[in-house]
C-alpha positions as CSV (number, residue, x, y, z in Angstrom):
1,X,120.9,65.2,97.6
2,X,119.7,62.5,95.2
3,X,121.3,59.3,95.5
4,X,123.0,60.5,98.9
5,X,120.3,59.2,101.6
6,X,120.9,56.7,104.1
7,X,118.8,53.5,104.2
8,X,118.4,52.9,107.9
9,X,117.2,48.9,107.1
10,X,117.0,46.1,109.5
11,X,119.9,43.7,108.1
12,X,120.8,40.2,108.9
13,X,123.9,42.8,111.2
14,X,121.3,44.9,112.7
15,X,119.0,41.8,113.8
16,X,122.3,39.8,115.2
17,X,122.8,43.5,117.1
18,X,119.7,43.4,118.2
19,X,120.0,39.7,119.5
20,X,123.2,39.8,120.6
21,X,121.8,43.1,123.0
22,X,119.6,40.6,125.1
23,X,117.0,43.4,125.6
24,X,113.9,41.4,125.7
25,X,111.4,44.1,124.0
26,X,108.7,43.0,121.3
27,X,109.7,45.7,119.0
28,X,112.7,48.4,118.0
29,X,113.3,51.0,115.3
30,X,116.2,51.1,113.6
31,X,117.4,54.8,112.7
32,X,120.0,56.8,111.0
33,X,120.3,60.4,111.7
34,X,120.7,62.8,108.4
35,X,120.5,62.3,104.5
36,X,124.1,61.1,103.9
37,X,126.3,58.8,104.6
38,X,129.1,61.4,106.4
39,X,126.6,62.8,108.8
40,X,125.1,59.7,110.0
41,X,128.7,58.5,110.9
42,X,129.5,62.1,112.5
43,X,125.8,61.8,114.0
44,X,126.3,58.5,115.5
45,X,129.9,59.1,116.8
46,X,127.9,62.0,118.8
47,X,125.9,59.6,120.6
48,X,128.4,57.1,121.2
49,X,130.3,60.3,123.0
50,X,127.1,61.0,125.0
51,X,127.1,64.6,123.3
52,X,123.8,63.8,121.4
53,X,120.7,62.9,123.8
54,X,118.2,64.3,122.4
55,X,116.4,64.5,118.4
56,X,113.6,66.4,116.9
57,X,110.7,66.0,114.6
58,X,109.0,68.5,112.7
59,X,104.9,68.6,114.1
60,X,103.9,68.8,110.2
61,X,105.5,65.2,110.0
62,X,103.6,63.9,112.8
63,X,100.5,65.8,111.6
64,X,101.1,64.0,108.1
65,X,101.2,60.3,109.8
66,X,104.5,59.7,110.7
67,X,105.7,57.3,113.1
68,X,106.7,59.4,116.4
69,X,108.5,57.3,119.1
70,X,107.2,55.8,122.6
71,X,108.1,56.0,125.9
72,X,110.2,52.7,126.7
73,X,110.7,52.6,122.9
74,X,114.5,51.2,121.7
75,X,116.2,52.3,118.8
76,X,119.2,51.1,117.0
77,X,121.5,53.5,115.9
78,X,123.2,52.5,112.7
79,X,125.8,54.8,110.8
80,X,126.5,56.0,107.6
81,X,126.8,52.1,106.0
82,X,124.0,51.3,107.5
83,X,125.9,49.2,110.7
84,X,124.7,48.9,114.1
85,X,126.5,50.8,116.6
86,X,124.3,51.2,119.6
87,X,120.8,51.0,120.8
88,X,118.8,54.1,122.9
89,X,115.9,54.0,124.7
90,X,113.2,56.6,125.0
91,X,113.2,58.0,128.3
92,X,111.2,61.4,127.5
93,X,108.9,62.8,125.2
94,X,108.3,66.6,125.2
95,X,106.1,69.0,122.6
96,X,108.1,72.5,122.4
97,X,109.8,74.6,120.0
98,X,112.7,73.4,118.2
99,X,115.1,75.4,120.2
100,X,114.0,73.9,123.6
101,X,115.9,70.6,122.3
């Protein structure tokens, strides 16, 4: 919904996260999962639990240019007000139909 989305933005909080994390890696993405605020809390809260392990991307994105992740690759995970509350690491990549996630 219009005026609804969440800015997943690399703040003066997510670079002190980052810092803070001692992960000596040149780069990271900072994400959050869904278009509002309420679903990237409830989205985060899943990882945190260890019940979300996996994501998805639509092969039309990728197709279209979009930035896919990397093997190795560390992301911050920031919720619904855009604040850091963990970092991932890409462990596997796989091509397959939405379902197999």
């Amino acid at each position: 919904l219009p005026g609804e989305g969440v800015n997943a933005a690399r703040t003066p909080e997510v670079e002190a996260f980052w810092a803070a994390s001692g992960i000596a890696a040149p780069r990271y993405d900072v994400v959050a999962f869904g278009t509002t605020p309420g679903f990237a809390d409830w989205a985060a809260g899943e990882v945190l639990a260890g019940r979300k392990r996996a994501t998805a991307m639509l092969e039309r994105d990728v197709m279209s240019g979009a930035e896919t992740p990397h093997i190795g690759g560390h992301v911050v995970i920031v919720d619904g007000s855009n604040r850091p509350v963990c970092i991932t690491r890409t462990v596997e990549l796989r091509l397959g139909p939405l379902v197999s996630v």
